[in-house]
C-alpha positions in Angstrom: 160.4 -61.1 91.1 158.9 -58.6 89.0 160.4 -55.5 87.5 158.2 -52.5 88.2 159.0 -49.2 85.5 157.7 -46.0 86.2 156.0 -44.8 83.1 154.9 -41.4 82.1 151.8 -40.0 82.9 149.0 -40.3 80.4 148.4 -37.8 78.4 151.9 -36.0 78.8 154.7 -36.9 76.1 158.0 -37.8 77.3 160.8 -35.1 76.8 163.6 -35.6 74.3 166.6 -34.0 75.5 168.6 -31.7 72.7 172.2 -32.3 72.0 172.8 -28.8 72.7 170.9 -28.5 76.3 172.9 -27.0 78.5 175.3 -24.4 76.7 174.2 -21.2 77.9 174.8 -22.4 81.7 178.6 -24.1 80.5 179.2 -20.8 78.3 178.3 -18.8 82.0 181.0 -21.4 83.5 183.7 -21.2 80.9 183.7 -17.6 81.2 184.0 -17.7 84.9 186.3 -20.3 85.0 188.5 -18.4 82.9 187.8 -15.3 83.7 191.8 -14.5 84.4 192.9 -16.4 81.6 190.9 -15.0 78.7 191.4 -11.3 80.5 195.6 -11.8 80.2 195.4 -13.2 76.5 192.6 -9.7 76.0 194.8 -7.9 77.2 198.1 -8.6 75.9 196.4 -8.6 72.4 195.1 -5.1 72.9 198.7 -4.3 74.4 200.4 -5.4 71.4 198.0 -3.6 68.8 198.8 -0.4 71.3 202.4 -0.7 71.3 203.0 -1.4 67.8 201.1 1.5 66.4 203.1 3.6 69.1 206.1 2.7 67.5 205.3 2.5 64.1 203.8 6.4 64.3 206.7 7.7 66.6 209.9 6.0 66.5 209.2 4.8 62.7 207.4 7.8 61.5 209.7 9.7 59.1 209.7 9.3 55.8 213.0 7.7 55.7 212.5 5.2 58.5 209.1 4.0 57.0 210.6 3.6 53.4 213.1 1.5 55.3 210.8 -0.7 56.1 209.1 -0.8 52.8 212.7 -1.8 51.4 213.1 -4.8 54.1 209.7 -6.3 53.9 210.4 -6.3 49.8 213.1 -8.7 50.6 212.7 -12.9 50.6 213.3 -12.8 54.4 210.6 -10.0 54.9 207.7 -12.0 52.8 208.2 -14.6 54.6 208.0 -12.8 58.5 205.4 -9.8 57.1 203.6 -10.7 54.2 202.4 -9.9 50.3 203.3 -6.7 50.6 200.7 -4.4 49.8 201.2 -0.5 49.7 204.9 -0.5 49.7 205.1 2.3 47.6 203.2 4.6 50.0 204.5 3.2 53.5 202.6 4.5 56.2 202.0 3.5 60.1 198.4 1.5 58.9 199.7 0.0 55.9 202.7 -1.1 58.5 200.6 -2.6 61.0 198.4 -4.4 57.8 201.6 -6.0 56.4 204.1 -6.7 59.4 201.6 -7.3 62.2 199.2 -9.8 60.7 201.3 -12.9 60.5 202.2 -12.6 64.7 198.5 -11.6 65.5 197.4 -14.1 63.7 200.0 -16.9 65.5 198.9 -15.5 68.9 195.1 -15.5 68.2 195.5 -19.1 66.3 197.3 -20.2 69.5 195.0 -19.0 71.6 191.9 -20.5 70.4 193.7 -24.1 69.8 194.4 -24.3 73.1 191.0 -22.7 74.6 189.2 -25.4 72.2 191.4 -28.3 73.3 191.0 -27.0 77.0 187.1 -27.5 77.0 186.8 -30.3 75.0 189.1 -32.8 74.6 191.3 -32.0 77.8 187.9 -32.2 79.7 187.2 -35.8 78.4 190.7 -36.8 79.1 190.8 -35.8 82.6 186.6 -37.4 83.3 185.4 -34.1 84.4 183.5 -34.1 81.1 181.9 -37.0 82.4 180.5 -35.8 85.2 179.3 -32.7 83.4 177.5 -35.0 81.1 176.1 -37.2 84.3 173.9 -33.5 84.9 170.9 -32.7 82.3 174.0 -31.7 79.4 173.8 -32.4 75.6 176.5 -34.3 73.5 177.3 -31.7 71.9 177.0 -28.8 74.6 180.2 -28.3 75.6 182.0 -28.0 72.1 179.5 -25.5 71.5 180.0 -23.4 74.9 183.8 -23.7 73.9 183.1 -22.2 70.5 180.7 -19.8 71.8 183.4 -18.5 74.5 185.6 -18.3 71.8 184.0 -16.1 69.8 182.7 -13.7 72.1 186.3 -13.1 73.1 188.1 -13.2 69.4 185.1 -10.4 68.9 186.1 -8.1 72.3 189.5 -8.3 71.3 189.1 -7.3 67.8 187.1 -4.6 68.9 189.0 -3.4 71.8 192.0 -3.4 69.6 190.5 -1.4 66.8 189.8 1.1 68.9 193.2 1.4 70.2 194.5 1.2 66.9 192.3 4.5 66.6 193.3 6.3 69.9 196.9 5.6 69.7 197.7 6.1 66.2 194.7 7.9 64.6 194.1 5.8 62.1 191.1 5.0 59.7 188.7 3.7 61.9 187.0 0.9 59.9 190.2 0.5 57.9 191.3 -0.7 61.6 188.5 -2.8 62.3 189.1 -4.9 59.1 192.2 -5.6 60.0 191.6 -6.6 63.5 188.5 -8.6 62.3 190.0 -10.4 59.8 192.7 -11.2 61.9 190.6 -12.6 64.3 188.1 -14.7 62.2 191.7 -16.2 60.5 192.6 -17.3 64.1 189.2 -19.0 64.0 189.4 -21.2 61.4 192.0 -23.1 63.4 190.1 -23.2 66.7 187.8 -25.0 64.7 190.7 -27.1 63.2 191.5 -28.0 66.7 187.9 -28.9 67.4 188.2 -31.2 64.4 191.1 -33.4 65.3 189.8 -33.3 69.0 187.4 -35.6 67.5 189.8 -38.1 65.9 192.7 -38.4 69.0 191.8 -39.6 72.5 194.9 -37.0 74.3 194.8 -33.3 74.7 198.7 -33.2 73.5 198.6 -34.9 70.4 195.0 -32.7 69.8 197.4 -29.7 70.6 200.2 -30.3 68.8 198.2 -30.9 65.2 196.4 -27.8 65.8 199.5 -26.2 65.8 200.8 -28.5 62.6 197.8 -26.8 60.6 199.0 -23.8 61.5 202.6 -24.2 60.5 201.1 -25.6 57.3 199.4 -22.7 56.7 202.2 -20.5 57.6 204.4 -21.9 54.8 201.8 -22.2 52.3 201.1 -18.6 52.7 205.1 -17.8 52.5 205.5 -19.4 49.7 202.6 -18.4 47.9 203.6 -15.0 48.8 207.2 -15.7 47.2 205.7 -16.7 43.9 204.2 -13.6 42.7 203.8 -9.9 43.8 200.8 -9.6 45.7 200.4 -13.3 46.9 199.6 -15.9 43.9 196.9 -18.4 43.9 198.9 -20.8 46.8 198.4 -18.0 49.2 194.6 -18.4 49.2 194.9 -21.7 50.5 196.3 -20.4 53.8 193.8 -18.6 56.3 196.3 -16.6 56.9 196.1 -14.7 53.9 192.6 -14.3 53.8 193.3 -11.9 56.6 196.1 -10.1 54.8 194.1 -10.2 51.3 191.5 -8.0 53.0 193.7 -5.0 52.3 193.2 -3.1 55.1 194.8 0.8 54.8 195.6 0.3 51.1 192.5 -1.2 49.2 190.0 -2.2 51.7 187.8 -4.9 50.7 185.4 -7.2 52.9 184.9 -10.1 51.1 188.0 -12.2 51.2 186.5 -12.5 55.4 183.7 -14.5 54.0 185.9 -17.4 53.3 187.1 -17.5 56.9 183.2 -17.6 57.7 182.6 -20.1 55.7 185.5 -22.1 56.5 184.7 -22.0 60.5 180.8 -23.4 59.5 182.0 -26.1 57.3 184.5 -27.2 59.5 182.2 -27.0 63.1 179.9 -29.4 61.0 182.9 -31.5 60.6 183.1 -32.0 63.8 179.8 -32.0 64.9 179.2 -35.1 62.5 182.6 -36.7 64.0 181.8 -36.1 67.0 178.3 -37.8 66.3 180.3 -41.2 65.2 183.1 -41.4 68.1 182.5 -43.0 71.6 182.7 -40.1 74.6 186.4 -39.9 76.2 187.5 -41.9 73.1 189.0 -40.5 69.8 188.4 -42.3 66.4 191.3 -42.8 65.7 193.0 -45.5 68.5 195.6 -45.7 70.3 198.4 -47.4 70.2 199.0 -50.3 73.0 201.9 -49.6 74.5 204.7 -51.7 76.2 203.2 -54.1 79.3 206.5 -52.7 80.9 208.5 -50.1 80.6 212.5 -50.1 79.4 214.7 -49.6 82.7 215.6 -46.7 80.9 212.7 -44.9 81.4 211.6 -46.5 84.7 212.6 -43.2 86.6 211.1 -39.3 87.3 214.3 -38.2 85.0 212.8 -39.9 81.9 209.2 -39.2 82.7 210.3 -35.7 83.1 212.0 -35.9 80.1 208.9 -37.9 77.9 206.5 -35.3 79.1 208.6 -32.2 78.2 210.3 -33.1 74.7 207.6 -32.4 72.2 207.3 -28.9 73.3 211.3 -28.7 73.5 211.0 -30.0 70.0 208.3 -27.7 68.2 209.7 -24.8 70.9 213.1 -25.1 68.8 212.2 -25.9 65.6 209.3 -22.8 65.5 211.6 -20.6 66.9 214.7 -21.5 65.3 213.3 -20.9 62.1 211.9 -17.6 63.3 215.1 -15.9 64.7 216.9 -17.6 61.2 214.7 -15.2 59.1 215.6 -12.5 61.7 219.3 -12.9 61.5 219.0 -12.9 57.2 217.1 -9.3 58.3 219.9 -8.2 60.1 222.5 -6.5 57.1 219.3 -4.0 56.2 217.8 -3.6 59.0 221.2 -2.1 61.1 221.5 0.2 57.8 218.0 1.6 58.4 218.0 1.5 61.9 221.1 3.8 61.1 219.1 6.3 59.4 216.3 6.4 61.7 218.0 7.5 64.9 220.1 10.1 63.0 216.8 12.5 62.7 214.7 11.3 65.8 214.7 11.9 69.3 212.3 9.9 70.2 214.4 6.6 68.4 217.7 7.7 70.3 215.8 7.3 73.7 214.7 4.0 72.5 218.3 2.8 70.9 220.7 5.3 72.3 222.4 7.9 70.2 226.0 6.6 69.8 226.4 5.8 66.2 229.5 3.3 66.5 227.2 1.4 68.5 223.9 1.4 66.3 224.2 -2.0 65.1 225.0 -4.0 68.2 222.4 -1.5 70.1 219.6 -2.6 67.8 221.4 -6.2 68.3 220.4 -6.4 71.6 216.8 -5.2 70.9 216.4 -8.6 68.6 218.5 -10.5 71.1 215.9 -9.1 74.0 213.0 -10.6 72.3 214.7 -13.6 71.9 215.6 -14.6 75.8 212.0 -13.3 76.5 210.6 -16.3 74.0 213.1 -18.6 76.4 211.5 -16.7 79.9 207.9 -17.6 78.4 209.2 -21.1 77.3 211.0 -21.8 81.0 207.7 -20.6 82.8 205.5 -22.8 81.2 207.8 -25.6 81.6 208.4 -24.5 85.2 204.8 -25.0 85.9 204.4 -28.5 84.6 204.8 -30.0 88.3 201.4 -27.9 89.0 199.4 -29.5 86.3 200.9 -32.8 86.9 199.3 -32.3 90.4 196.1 -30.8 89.6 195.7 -33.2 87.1 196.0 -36.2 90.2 199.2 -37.8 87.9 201.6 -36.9 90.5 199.7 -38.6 93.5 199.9 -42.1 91.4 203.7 -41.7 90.8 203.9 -40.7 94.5 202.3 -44.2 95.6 205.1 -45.9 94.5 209.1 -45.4 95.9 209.5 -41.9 94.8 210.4 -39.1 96.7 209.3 -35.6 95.9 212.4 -33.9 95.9 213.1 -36.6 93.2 209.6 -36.1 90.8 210.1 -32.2 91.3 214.1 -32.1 90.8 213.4 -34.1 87.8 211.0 -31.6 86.1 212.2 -28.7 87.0 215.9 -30.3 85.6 214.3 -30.9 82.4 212.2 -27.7 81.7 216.1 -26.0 82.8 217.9 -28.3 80.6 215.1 -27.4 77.2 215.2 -23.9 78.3 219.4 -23.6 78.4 218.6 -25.9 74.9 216.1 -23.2 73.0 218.3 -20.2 74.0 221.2 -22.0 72.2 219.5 -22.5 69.3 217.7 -19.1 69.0 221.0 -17.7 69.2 222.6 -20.3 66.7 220.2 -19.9 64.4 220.1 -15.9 64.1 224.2 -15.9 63.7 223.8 -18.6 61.3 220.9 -16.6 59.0 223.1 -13.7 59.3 226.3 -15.8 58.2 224.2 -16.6 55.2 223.5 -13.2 53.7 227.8 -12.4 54.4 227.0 -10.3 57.6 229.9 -11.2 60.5 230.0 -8.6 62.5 229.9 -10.9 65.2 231.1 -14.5 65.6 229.9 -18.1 66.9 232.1 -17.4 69.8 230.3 -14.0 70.9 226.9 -15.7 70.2 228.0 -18.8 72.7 229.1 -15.7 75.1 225.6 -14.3 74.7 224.0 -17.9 75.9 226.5 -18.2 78.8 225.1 -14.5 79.9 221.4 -14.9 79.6 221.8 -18.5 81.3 221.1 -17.0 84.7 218.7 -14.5 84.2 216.6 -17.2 83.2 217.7 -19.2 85.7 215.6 -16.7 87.8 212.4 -17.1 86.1 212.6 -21.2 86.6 213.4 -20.7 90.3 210.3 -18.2 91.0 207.8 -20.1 89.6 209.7 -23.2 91.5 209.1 -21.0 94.5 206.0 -19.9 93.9 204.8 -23.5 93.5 206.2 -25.2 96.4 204.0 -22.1 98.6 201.7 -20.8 97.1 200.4 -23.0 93.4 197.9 -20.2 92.8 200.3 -18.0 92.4 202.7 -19.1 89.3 201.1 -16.4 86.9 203.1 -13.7 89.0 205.9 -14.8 86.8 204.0 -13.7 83.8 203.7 -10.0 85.3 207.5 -10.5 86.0 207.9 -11.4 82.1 205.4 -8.3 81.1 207.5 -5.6 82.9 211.1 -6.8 82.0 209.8 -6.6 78.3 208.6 -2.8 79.2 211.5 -2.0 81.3 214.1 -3.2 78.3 212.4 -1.9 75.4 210.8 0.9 76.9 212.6 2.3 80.1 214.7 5.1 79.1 212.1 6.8 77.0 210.0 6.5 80.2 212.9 7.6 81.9 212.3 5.1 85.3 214.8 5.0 88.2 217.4 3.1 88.0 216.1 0.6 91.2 213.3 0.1 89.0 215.9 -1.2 86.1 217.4 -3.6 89.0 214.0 -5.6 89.1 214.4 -6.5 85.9 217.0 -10.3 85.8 217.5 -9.0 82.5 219.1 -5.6 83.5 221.7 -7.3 84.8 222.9 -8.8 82.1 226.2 -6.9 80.5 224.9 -5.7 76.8 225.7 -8.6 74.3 228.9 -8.2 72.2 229.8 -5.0 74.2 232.9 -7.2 75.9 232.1 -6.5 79.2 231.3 -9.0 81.5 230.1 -8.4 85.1 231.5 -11.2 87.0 229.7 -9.9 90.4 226.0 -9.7 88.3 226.0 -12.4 87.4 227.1 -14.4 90.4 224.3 -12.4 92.1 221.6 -13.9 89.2 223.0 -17.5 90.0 223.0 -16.9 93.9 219.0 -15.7 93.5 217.8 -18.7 90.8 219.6 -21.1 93.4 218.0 -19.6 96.3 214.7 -19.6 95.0 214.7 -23.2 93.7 215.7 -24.3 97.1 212.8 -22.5 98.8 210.9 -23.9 95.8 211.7 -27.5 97.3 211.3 -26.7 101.0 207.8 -25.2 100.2 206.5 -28.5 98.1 207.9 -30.8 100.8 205.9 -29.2 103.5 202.9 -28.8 102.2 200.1 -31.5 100.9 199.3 -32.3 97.6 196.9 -30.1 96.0 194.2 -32.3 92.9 190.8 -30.5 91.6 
């Protein structure tokens, strides 16, 4: 038999298809397809730029108060959190926002594009949707690009959008603002295109993950301890993108060129991947994996332990990034209380905030510290929480439902686990901040009141995990709602007696009912009430997932 081939007309060249064809339609996708996503992480961003120059030019606006700060973030403990230090001698609300908000935008942005680049790339190969993208008239290199694209265009709408409420809520210098939020931005860049990098050398979306967010540790102490070495920042704190942003001055000697080397980083390291990317077979990484066991240990021949293998290196990083954080706070704590002291003495607005009993000004601000802490644990238990959803979605849980395993089993298991890490990380947040304040002589409060504190919080967390448990088992579209729930107890704590809310509208809030840490007081029949509403909600979690099918995309 004979072959026939369909040749090209004659006359008419055949068409050589560009790596790139294909972005603009997967850059129209990626913004539709996370249209939600990418308009939360906007607007928490913008939120956070808002709120922090509301409190920096109301509560912290006195003379007093904002030398306070000027004195803390002079300390070890304060380089490390805030940075260099520039302008301390003349501490106002921009020069605040340049030298204590930085660092934090700068973590959020960074891991925010780590995960968006891993998302599109990597995660898409590891899951073969990639594939079938490719099967259509798509370039090699198309999607990376679409995911750097989409990237970009929202680091730039955030930068701007914040800028501008930098502007409207505080009044400040208007490109002195947009330096800031630029810089941060292009910093957070750098390692999106660090995760595109080492998206090209693993073959799994969690290891690519997880070394994005190495980097960015790396950077983090290269930049503290350059900082440490010298007034200003030395020569070790230009190896850190991080301080690119902060060495941009903004509010105290402006300058634009230390941005360039974020520019120029983000080129040199897309070529890096492009040429990687160039050399590595598609869905592989180049470097391989390792071949695992032909069978597994009876140890780990159960939903417990897979529970348990997919959940620990986020309970690991959770505890060690977070532990170290709330450390630093706790070594904060001796002149902080001192200066929170002073502050509330001569402002309204701060008592509103705080409260105006002065025997109480310490364990009042306390609280504040301990509040952001448990709503690091909240964020931590609804991510967990919503691991059964990606394990469906993903089609894992329909293989480990074709053998002997029930689903109250596989969804017991996970939800156990992501309860067991998040009782685990409130420990050692709490742990950790009495220890750093133990360190610099402050004990005020003991290792028993901190334990009393964990015991507290236990179900008020308790509630998160059981509403996204219930939100999954009837309606898997819906888990985000615990996000909004997350938003508002932050606004209702922090916020809800200078806004002066009912007090039903406090009740909402699992947090409210909570007895105020190291007050004594403990409110046997609140916290029953938390317990009875995490139970109930968990169990109507599991009557929901066992009626309904199984949900894969």
């Amino acid at each position: 038999m004979s072959t026939a081939v369909a040749a090209a007309p004659a006359g008419v060249a055949p068409r050589s298809r560009s790596t790139l064809t294909g972005t603009g339609a997967l850059v129209r996708f990626v913004l539709r397809r996370d249209r939600v996503r990418l308009a939360v992480w906007t607007g928490s961003i913008v939120a956070f730029y808002a709120y922090f120059t509301f409190a920096l030019d109301t509560i912290f606006a006195s003379p007093v108060a904002q030398q306070g700060r000027a004195a803390v973030m002079e300390t070890p403990a304060g380089i490390i959190t805030g940075g260099p230090g520039y302008g301390l001698d003349h501490y106002t609300t921009g020069v605040a926002m340049a030298n204590e908000g930085i660092t934090w935008v700068v973590l959020a942005l960074a891991i925010f594009s780590i995960l968006h680049m891993v998302r599109h790339t990597r995660a898409e190969e590891e899951s073969g949707r990639s594939e079938l993208v490719r099967a259509t008239v798509v370039g090699r290199h198309a999607p990376a690009v679409a995911a750097a694209i989409t990237l970009m265009v929202v680091q730039a709408g955030i930068a701007v959008l914040s800028a501008l409420a930098m502007v409207a809520v505080g009044d400040l210098a208007a490109v002195d603002s947009f330096a800031m939020t630029v810089g941060s931005a292009l910093s957070a860049l750098v390692f999106g295109a660090v995760a595109l990098v080492v998206c090209q050398v693993t073959a799994h979306a969690r290891s690519a993950t997880g070394l994005g967010l190495a980097v960015f540790g790396a950077a983090f102490v290269v930049r503290a301890v350059g900082d440490m070495r010298a007034t200003g920042g030395s020569t070790l704190s230009w190896f850190s993108p991080i301080g690119w942003a902060q060495q941009m001055r903004a509010f105290v000697d402006l300058r634009w060129w230390p941005a360039l080397l974020s520019v120029a980083a983000i080129a040199v390291l897309l070529w890096v991947a492009a040429v990687l990317a160039s050399r590595r077979d598609f869905g592989g990484g180049l470097v391989a994996g390792r071949p695992g066991r032909a069978d597994a240990r009876a140890s780990l021949r159960s939903p417990v332990a897979l529970a348990w293998l997919q959940q620990r290196g986020a309970l690991l990083w959770s505890c060690l990034g977070l532990g170290l954080m709330w450390f630093a706070t706790g070594t904060l704590l001796p002149e902080i209380g001192t200066m929170i002291g002073d502050i509330i003495a001569d402002n309204p607005v701060a008592q509103q905030v705080f409260g105006a009993d002065s025997s109480q000004l310490s364990v009042i601000f306390l609280n504040v510290v301990i509040l952001y802490a448990v709503l690091c644990c909240a964020g931590y238990a609804i991510v967990m929480a919503q691991r059964p959803k990606h394990e469906e979605s993903s089609g894992r849980a329909e293989v480990v439902f074709s053998h002997p395993v029930s689903r109250y089993r596989w969804f017991g298991a996970q939800l156990a686990m992501a309860a067991l890490g998040t009782a685990v990380l409130l420990a050692v947040s709490m742990y950790a901040m009495w220890l750093g304040a133990v360190v610099v002589g402050w004990e005020d409060q003991t290792f028993g009141d901190y334990t009393a504190v964990v015991w507290t919080y236990l179900p008020a967390l308790g509630v998160y995990l059981g509403l996204v448990a219930a939100l999954y088992g009837w309606a898997p579209r819906l888990t985000g709602v615990a996000w909004a729930l997350l938003a508002y107890t932050f606004v209702v704590g922090l916020f809800g007696n200078l806004f002066e809310i009912p007090d039903w509208a406090f009740k909402l809030s699992p947090f409210d009912w909570v007895p105020m840490a190291f007050s004594g007081d403990l409110a046997a029949g609140d916290v029953a009430v938390l317990w009875a509403v995490a139970v109930l909600l968990a169990a109507l979690g599991f009557v929901g997932f066992r009626r309904r099918d199984l949900v894969t995309s």
